[in-house]
Each structure stands twice: as C-alpha cells, then as structure tokens.
N, CA, C and O atoms as CSV, one atom per row, in Angstrom:
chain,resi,resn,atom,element,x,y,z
A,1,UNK,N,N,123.937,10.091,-67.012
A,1,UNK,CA,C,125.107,10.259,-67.840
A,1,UNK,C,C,126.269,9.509,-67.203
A,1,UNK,O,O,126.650,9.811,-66.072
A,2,UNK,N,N,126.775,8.643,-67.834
A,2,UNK,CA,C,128.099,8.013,-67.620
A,2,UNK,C,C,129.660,8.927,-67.444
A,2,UNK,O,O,130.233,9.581,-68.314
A,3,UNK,N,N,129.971,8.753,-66.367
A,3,UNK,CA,C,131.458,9.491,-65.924
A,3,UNK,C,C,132.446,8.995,-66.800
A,3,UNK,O,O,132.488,7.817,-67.155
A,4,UNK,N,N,133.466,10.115,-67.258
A,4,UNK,CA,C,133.912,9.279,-67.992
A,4,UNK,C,C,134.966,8.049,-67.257
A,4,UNK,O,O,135.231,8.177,-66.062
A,5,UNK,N,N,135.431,7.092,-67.892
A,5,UNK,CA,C,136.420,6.971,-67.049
A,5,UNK,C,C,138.222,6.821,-67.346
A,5,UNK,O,O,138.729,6.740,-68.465
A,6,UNK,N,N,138.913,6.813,-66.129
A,6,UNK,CA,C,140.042,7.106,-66.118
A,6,UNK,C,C,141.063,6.121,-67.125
A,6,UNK,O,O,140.889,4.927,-67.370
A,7,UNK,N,N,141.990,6.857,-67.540
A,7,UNK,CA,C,143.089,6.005,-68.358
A,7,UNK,C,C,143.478,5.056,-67.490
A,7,UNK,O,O,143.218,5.216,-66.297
A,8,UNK,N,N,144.151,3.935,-67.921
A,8,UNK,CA,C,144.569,3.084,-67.271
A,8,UNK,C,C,146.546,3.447,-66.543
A,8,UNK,O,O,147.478,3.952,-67.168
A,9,UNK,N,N,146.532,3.035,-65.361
A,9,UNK,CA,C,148.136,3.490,-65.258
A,9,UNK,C,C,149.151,2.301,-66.059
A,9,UNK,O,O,149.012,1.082,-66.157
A,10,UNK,N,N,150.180,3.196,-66.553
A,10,UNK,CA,C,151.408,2.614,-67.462
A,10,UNK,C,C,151.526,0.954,-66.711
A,10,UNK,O,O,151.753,0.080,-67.548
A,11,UNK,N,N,151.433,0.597,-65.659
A,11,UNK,CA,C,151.710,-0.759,-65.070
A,11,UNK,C,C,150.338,-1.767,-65.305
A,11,UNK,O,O,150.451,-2.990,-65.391
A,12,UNK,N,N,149.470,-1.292,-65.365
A,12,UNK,CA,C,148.009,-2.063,-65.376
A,12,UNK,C,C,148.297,-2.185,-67.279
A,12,UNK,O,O,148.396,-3.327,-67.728
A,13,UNK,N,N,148.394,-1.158,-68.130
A,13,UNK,CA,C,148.565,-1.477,-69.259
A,13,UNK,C,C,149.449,-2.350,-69.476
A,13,UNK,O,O,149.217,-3.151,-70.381
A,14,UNK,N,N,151.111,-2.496,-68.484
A,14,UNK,CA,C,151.282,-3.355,-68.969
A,14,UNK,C,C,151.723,-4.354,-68.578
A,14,UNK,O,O,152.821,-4.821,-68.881
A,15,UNK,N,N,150.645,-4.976,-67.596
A,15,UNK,CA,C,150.701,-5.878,-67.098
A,15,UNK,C,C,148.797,-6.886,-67.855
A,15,UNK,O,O,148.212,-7.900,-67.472
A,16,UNK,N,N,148.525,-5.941,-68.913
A,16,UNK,CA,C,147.780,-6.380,-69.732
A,16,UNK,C,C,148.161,-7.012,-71.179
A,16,UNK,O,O,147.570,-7.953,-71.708
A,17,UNK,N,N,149.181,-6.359,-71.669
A,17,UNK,CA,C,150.387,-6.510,-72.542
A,17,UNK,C,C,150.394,-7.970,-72.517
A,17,UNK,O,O,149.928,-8.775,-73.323
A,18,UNK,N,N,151.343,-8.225,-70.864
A,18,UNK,CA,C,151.909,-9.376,-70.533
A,18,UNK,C,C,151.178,-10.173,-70.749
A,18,UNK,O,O,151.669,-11.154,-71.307
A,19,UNK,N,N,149.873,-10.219,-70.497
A,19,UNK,CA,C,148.613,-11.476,-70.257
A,19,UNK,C,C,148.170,-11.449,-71.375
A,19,UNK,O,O,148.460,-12.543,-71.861
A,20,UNK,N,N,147.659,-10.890,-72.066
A,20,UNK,CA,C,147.764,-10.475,-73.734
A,20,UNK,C,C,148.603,-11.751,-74.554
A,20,UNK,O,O,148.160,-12.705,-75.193
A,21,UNK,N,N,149.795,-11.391,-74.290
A,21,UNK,CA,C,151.142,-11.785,-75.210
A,21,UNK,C,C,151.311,-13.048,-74.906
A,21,UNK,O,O,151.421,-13.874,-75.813
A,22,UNK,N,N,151.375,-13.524,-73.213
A,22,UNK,CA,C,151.828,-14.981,-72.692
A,22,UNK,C,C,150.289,-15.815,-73.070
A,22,UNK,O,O,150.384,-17.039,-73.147
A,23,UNK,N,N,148.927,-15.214,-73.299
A,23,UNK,CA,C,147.919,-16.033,-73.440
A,23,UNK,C,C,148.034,-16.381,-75.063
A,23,UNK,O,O,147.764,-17.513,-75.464
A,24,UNK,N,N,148.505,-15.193,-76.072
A,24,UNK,CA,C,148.880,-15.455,-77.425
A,24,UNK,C,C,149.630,-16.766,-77.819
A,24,UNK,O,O,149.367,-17.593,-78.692
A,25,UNK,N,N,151.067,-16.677,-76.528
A,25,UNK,CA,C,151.758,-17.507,-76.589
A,25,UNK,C,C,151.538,-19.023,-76.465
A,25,UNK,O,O,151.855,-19.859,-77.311
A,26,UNK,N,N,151.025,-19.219,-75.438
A,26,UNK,CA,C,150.395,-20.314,-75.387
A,26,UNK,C,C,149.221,-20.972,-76.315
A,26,UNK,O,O,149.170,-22.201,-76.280
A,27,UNK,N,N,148.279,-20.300,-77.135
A,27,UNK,CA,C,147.733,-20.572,-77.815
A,27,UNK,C,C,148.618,-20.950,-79.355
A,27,UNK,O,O,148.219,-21.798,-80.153
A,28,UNK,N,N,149.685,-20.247,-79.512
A,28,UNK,CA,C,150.404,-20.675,-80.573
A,28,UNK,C,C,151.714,-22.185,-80.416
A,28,UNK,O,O,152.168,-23.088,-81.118
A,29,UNK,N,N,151.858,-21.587,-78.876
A,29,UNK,CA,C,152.864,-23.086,-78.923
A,29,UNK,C,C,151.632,-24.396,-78.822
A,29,UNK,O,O,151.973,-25.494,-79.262
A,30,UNK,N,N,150.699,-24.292,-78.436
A,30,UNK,CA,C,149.667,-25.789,-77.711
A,30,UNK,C,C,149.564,-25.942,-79.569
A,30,UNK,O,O,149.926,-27.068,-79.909
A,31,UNK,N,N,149.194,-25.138,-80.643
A,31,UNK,CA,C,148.769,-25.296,-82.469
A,31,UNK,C,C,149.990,-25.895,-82.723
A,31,UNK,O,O,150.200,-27.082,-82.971
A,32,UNK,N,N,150.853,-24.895,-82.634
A,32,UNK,CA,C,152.795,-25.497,-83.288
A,32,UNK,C,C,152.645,-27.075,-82.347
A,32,UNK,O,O,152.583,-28.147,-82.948
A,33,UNK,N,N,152.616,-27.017,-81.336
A,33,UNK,CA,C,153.267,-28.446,-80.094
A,33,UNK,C,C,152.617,-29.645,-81.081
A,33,UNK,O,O,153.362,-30.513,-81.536
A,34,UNK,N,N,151.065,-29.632,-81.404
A,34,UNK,CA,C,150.479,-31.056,-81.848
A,34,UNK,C,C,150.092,-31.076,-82.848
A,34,UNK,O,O,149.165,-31.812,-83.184
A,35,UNK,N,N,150.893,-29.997,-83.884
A,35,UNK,CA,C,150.200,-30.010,-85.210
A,35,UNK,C,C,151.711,-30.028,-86.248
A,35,UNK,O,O,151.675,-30.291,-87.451
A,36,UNK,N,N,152.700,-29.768,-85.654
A,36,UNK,CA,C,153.581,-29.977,-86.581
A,36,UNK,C,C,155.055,-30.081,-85.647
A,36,UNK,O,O,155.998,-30.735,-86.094
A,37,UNK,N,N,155.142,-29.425,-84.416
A,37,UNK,CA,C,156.744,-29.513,-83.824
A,37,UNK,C,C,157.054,-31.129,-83.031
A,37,UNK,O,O,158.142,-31.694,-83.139
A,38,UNK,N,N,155.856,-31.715,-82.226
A,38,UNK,CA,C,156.250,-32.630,-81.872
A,38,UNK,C,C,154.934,-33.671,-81.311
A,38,UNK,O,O,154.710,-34.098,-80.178
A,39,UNK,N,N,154.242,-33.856,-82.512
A,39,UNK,CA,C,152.591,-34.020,-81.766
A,39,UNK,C,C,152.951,-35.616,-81.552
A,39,UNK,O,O,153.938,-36.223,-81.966
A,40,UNK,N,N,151.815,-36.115,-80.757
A,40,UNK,CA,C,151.793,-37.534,-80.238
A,40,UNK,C,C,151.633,-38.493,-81.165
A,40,UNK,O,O,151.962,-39.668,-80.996
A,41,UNK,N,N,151.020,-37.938,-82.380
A,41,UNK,CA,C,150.884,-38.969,-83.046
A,41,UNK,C,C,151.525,-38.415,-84.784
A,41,UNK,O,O,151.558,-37.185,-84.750
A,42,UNK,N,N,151.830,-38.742,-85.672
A,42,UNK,CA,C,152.975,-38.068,-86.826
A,42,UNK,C,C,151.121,-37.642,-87.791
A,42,UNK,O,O,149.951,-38.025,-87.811
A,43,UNK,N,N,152.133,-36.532,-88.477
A,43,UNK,CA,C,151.067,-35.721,-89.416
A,43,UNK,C,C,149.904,-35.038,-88.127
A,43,UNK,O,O,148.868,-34.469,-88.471
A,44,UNK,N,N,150.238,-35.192,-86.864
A,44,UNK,CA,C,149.303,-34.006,-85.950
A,44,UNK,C,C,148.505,-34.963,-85.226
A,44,UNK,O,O,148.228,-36.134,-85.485
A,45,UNK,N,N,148.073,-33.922,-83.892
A,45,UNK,CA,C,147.107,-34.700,-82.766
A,45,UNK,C,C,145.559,-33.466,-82.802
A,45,UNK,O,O,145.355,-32.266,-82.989
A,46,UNK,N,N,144.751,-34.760,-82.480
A,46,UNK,CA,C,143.401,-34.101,-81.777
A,46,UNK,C,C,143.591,-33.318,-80.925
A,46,UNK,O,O,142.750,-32.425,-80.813
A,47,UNK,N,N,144.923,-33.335,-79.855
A,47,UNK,CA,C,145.016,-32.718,-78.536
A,47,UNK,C,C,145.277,-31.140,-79.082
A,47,UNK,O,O,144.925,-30.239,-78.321
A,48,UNK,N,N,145.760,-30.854,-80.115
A,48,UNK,CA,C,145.604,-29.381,-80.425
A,48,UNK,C,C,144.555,-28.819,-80.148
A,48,UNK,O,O,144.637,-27.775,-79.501
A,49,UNK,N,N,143.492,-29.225,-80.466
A,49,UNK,CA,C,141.935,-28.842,-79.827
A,49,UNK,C,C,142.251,-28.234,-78.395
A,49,UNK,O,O,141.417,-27.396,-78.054
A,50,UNK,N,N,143.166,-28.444,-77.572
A,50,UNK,CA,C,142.953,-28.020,-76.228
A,50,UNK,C,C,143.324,-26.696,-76.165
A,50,UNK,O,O,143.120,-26.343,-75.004
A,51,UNK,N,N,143.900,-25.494,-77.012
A,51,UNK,CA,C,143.597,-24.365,-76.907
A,51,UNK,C,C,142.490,-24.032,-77.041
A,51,UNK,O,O,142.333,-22.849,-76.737
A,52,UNK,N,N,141.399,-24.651,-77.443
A,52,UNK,CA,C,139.856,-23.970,-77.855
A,52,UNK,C,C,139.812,-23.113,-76.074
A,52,UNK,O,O,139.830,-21.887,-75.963
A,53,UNK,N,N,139.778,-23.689,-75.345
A,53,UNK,CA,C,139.222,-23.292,-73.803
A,53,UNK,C,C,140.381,-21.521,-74.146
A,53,UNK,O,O,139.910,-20.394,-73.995
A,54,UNK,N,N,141.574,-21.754,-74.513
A,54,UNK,CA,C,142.357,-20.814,-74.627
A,54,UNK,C,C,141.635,-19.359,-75.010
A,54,UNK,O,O,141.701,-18.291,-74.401
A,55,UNK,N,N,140.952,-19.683,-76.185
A,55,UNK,CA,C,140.444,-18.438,-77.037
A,55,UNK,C,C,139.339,-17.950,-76.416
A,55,UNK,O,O,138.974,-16.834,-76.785
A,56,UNK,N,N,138.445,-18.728,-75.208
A,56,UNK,CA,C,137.358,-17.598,-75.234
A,56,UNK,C,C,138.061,-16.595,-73.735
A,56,UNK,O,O,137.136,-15.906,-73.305
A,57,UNK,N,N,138.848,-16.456,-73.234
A,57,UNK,CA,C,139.131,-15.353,-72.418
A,57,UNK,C,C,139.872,-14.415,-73.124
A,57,UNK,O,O,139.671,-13.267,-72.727
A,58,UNK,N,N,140.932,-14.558,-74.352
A,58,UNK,CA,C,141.280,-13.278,-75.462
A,58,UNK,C,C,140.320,-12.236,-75.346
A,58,UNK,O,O,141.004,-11.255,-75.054
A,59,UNK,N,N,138.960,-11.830,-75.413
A,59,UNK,CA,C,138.147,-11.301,-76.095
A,59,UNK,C,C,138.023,-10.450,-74.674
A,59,UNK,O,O,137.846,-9.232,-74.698
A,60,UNK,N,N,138.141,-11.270,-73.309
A,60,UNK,CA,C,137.324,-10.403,-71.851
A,60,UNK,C,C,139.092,-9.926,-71.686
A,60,UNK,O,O,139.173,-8.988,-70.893
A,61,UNK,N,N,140.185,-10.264,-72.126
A,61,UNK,CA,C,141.484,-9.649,-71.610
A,61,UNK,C,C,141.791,-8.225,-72.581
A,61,UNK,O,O,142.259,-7.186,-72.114
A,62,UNK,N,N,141.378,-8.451,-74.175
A,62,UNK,CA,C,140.910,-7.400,-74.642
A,62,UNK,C,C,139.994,-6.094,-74.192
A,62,UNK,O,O,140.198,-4.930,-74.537
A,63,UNK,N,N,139.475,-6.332,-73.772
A,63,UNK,CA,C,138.148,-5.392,-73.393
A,63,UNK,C,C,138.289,-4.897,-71.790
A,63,UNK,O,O,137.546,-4.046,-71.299
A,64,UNK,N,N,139.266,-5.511,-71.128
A,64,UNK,CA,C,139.901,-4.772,-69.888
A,64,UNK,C,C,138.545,-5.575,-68.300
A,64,UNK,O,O,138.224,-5.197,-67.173
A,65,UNK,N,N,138.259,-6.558,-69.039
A,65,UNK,CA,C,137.411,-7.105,-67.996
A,65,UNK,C,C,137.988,-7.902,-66.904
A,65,UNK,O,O,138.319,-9.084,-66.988
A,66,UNK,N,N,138.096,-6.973,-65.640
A,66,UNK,CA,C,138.270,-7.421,-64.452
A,66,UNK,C,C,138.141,-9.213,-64.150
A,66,UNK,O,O,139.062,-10.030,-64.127
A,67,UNK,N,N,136.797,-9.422,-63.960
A,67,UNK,CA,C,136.521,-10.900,-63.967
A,67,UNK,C,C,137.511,-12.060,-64.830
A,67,UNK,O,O,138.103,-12.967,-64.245
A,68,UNK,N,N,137.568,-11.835,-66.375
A,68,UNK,CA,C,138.217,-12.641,-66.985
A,68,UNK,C,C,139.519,-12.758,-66.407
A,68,UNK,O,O,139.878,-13.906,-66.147
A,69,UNK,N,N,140.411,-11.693,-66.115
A,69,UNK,CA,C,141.776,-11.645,-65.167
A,69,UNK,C,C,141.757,-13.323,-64.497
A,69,UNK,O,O,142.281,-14.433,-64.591
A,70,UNK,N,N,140.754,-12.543,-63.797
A,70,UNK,CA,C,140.363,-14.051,-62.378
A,70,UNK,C,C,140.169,-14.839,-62.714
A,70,UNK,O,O,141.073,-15.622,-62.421
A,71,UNK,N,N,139.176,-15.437,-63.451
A,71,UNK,CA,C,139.006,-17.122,-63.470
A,71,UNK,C,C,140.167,-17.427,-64.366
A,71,UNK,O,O,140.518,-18.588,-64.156
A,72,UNK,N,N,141.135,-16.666,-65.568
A,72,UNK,CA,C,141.960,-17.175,-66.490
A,72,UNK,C,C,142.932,-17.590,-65.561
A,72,UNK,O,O,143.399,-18.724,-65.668
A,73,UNK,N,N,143.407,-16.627,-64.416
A,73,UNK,CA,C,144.195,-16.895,-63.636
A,73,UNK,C,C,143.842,-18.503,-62.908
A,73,UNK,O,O,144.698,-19.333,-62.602
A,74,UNK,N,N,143.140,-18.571,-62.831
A,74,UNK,CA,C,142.483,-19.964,-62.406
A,74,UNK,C,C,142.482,-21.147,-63.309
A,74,UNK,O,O,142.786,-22.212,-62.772
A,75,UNK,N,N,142.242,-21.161,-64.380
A,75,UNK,CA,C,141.884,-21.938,-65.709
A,75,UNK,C,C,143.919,-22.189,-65.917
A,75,UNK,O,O,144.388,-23.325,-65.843
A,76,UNK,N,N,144.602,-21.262,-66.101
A,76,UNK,CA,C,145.994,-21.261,-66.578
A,76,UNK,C,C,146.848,-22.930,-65.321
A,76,UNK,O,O,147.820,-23.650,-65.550
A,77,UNK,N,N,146.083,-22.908,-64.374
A,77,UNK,CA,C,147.182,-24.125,-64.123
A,77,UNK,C,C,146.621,-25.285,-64.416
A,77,UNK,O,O,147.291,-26.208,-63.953
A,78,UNK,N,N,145.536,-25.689,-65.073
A,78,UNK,CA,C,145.015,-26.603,-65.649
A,78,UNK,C,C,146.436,-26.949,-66.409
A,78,UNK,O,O,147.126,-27.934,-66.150
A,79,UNK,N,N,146.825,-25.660,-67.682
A,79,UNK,CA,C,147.910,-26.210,-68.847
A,79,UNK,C,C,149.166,-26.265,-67.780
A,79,UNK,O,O,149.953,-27.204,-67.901
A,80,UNK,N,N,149.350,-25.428,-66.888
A,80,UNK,CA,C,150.785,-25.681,-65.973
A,80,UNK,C,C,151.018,-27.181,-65.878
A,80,UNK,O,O,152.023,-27.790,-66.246
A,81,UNK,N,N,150.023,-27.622,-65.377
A,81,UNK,CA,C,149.671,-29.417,-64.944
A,81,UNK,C,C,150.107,-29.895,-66.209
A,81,UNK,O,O,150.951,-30.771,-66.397
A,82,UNK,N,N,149.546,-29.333,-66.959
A,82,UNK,CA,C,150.047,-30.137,-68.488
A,82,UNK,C,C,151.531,-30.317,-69.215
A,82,UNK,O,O,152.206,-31.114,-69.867
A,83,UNK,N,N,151.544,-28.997,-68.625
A,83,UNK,CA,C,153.057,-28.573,-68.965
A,83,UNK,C,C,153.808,-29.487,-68.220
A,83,UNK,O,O,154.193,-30.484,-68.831
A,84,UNK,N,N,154.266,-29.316,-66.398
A,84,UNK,CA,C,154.572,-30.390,-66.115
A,84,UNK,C,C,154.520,-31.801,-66.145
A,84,UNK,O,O,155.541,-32.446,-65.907
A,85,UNK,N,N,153.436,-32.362,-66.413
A,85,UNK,CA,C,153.945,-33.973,-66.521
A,85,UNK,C,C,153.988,-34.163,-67.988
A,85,UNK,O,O,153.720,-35.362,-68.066
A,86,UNK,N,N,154.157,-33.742,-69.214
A,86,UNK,CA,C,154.691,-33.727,-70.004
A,86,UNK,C,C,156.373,-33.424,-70.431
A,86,UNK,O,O,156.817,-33.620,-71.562
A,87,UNK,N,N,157.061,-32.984,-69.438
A,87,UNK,CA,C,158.040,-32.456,-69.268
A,87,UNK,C,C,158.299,-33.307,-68.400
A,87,UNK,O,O,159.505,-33.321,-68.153
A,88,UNK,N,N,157.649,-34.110,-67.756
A,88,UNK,CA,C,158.325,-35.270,-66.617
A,88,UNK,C,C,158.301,-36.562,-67.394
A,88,UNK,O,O,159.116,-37.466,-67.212
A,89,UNK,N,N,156.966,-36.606,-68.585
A,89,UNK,CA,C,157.141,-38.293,-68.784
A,89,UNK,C,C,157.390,-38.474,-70.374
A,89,UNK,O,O,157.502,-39.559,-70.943
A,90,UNK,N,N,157.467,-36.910,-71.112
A,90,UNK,CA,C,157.569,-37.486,-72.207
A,90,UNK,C,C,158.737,-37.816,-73.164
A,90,UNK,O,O,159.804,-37.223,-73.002
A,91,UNK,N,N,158.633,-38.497,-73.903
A,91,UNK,CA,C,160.188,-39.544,-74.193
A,91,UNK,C,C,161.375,-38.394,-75.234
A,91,UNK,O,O,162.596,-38.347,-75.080
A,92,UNK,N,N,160.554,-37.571,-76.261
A,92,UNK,CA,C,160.995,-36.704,-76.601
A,92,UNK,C,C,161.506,-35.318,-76.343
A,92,UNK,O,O,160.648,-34.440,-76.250
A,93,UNK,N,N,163.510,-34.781,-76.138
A,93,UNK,CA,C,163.569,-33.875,-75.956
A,93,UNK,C,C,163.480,-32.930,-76.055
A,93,UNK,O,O,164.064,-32.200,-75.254
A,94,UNK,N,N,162.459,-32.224,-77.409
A,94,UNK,CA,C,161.680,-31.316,-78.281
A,94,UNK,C,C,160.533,-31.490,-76.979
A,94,UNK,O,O,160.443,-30.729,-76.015
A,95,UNK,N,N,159.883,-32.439,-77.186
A,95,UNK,CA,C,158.705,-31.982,-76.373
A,95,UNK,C,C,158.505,-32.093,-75.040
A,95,UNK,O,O,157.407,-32.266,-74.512
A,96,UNK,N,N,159.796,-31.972,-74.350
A,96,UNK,CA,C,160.473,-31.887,-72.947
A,96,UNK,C,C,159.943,-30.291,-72.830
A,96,UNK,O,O,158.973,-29.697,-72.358
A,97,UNK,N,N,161.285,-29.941,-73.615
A,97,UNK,CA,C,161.804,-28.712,-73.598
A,97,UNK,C,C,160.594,-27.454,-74.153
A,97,UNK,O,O,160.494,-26.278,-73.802
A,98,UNK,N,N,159.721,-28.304,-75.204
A,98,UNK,CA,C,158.133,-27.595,-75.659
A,98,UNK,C,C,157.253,-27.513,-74.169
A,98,UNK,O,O,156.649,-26.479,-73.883
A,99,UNK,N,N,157.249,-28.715,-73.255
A,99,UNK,CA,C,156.727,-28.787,-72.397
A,99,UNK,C,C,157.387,-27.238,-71.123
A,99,UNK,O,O,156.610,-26.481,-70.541
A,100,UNK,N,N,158.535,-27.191,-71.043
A,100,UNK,CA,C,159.032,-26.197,-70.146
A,100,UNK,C,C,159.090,-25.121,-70.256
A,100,UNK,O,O,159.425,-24.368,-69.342
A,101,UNK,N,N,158.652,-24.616,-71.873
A,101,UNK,CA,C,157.953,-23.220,-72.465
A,101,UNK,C,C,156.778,-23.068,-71.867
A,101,UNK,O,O,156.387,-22.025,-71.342
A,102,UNK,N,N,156.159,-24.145,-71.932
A,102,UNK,CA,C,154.596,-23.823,-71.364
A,102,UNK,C,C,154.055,-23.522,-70.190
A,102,UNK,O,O,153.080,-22.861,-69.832
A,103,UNK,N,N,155.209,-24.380,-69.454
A,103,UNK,CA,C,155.379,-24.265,-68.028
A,103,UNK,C,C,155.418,-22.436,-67.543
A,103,UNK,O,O,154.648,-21.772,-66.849
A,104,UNK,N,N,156.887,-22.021,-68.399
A,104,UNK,CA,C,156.900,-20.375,-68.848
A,104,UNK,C,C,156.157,-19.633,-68.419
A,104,UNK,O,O,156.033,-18.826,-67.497
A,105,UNK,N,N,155.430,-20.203,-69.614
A,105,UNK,CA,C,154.240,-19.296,-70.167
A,105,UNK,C,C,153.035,-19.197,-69.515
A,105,UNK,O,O,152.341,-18.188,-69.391
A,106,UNK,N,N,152.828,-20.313,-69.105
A,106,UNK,CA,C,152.009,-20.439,-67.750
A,106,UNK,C,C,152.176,-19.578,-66.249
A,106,UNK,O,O,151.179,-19.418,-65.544
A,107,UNK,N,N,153.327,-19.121,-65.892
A,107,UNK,CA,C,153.088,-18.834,-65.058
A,107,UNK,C,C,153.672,-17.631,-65.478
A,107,UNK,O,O,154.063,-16.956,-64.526
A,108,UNK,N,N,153.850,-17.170,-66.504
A,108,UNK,CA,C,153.898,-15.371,-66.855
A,108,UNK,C,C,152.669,-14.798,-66.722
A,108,UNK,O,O,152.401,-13.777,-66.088
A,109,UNK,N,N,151.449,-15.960,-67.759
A,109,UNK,CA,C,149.986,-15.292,-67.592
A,109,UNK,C,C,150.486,-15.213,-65.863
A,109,UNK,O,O,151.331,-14.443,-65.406
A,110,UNK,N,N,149.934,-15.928,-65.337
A,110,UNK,CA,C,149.373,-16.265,-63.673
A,110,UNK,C,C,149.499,-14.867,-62.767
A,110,UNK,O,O,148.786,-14.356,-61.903
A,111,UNK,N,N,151.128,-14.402,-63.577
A,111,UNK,CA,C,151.156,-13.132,-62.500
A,111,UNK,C,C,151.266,-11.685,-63.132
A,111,UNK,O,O,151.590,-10.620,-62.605
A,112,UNK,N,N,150.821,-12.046,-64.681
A,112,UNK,CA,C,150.325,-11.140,-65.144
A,112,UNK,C,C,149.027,-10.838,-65.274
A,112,UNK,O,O,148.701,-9.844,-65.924
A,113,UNK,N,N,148.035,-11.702,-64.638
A,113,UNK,CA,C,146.499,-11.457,-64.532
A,113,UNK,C,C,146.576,-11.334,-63.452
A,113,UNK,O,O,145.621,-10.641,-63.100
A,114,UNK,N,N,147.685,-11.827,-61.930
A,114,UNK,CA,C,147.498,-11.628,-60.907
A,114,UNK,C,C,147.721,-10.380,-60.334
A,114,UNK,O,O,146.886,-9.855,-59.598
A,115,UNK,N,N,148.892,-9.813,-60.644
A,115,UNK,CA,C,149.408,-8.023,-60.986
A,115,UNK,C,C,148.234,-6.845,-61.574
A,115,UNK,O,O,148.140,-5.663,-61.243
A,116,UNK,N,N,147.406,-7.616,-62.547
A,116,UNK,CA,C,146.667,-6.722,-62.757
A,116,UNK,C,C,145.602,-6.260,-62.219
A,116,UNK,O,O,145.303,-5.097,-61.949
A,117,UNK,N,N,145.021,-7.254,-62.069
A,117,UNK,CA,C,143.517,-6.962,-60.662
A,117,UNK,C,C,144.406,-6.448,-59.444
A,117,UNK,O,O,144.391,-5.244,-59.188
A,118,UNK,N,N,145.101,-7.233,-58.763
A,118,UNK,CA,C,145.924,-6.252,-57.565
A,118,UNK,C,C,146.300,-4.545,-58.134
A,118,UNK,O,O,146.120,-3.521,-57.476
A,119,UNK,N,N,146.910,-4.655,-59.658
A,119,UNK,CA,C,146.871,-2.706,-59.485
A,119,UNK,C,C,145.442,-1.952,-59.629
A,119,UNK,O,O,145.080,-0.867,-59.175
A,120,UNK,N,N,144.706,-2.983,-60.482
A,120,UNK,CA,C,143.263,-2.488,-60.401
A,120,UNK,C,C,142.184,-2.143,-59.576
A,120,UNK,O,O,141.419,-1.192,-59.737
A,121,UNK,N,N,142.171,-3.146,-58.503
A,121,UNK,CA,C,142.069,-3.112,-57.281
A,121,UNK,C,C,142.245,-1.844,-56.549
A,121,UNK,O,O,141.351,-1.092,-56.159
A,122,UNK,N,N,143.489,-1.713,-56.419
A,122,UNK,CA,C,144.084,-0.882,-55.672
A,122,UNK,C,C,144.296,0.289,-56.026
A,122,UNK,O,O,144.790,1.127,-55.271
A,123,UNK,N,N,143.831,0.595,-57.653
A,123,UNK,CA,C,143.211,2.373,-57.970
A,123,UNK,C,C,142.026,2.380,-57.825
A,123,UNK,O,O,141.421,3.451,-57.782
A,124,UNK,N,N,141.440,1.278,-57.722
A,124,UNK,CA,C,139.841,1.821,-57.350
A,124,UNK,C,C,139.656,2.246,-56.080
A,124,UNK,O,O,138.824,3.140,-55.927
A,125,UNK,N,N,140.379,1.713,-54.867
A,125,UNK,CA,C,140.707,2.211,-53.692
A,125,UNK,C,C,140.768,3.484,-53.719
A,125,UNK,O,O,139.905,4.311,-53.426
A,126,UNK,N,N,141.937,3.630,-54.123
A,126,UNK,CA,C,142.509,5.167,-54.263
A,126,UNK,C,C,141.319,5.900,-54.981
A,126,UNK,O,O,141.111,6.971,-54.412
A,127,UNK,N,N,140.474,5.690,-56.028
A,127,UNK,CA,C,139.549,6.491,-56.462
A,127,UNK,C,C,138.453,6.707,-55.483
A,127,UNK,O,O,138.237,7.854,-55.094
A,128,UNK,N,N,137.727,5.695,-55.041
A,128,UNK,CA,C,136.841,5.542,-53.846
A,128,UNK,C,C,136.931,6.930,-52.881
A,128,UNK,O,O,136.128,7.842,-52.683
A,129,UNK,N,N,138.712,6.566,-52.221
A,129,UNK,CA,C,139.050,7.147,-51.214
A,129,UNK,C,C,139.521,9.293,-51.552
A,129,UNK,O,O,139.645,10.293,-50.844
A,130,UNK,N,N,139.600,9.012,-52.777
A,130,UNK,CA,C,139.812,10.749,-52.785
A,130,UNK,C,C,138.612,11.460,-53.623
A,130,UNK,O,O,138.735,12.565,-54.151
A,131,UNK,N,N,137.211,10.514,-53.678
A,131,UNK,CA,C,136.249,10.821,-54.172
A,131,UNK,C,C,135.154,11.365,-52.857
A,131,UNK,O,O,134.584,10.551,-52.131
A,132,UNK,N,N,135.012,12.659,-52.732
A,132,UNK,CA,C,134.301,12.919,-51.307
A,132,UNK,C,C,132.883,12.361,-51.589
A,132,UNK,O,O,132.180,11.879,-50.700
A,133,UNK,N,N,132.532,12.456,-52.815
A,133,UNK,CA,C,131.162,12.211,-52.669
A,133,UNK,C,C,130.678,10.805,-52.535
A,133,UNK,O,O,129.491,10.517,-52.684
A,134,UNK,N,N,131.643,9.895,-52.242
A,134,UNK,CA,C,131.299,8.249,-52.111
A,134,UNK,C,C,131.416,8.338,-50.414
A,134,UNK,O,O,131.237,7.239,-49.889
A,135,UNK,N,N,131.626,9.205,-49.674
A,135,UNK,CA,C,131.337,8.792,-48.268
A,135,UNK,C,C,130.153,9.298,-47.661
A,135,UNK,O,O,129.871,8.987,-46.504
C-alpha cells in the first residue's frame, strides 16, 4: 500500500507557480517574437519552431516531477544565449527590448526550478530525518 503523501509547502507551490508562469511566458513571447511582433523575416519566421523543445517539460513541471526541475533548469540557458546576443546584435529596438524579456524570463525559470528542488530537497531531509523507521 502506498503512503500517502505530503502536501506540498506554500514556497515549493510557489516556486512551481513561478516556473509554471515564466516557462508559459517564454513559450508565448518566442510565438508573439517570430510570428507577428518582430520576426526576421515579414509575415513570420521558421525560428518560432524553437519553442517546440519549450513544450515538452510543461507536462513533467505540471505533475511535480523533480527531474524535469533539473534538466529545464539546464535546457533554459540555451534561450538565455539567445536572448542575449539578440539583444546585442539585433538592429531592431522592439526586438532588443523582446530580446531583454527573454533574458527575464530566462532567468526567473532558472531560479524558480532552482528554489524548488533545493525546498524539495530539503523536506525530504527533514522527512527522512523525523521518520524513525528509515534509520
């Protein structure tokens, strides 16, 4: 029989929120950035395609999966990179300034997936440690 398990604490929820909302975000500015606010090429770019990588960690940040935290946290400065030298070389101040949202947004996920495994982490500790029957 499966234990049940514990609610999540008010900071892990919402520091799931955060990663939630800033991964939303980014998936809607990268659609808006090359499909209609300031894409590379007029009437929209192929490069919108580059949220696809975006959408498959939604589903493991939904479902409260530890792992996804981690590698997204990993995967997210791929677009940072993007964010910056787009914001360094590109000629338009729309997509300067589109570029320094992302930048944002990028590093809201980063330490909102990074915050969360660290509180997660660190109640499993605490569960471990006031559980007599795990020693």
């Amino acid at each position: 029989m499966n234990a049940p398990t514990a609610r999540p604490s008010a900071a892990v929820a919402a520091t799931r929120t955060l990663a939630v909302g800033s991964l939303l975000g980014l998936i809607a500015l990268g659609l808006a950035w090359e499909l209609w606010l300031a894409p590379l090429r007029p009437g929209g770019s192929w490069l919108a395609l580059k949220v696809l990588p975006l959408l498959v960690p939604l589903a493991g940040l939904l479902k409260w999966r530890m792992y996804t935290y981690r590698w997204l946290s990993l995967l997210v400065w791929l677009y940072f990179t993007e964010g910056v030298v787009r914001a360094w070389s590109d000629a338009l101040p729309l997509s300067r300034a589109l570029a320094g949202l992302e930048i944002a947004l990028c590093l809201l996920l980063f330490a909102a997936c990074a915050w969360h495994v660290r509180l997660r982490l660190r109640a499993g500790r605490q569960m471990r440690a006031a559980d007599p029957s795990t020693s």
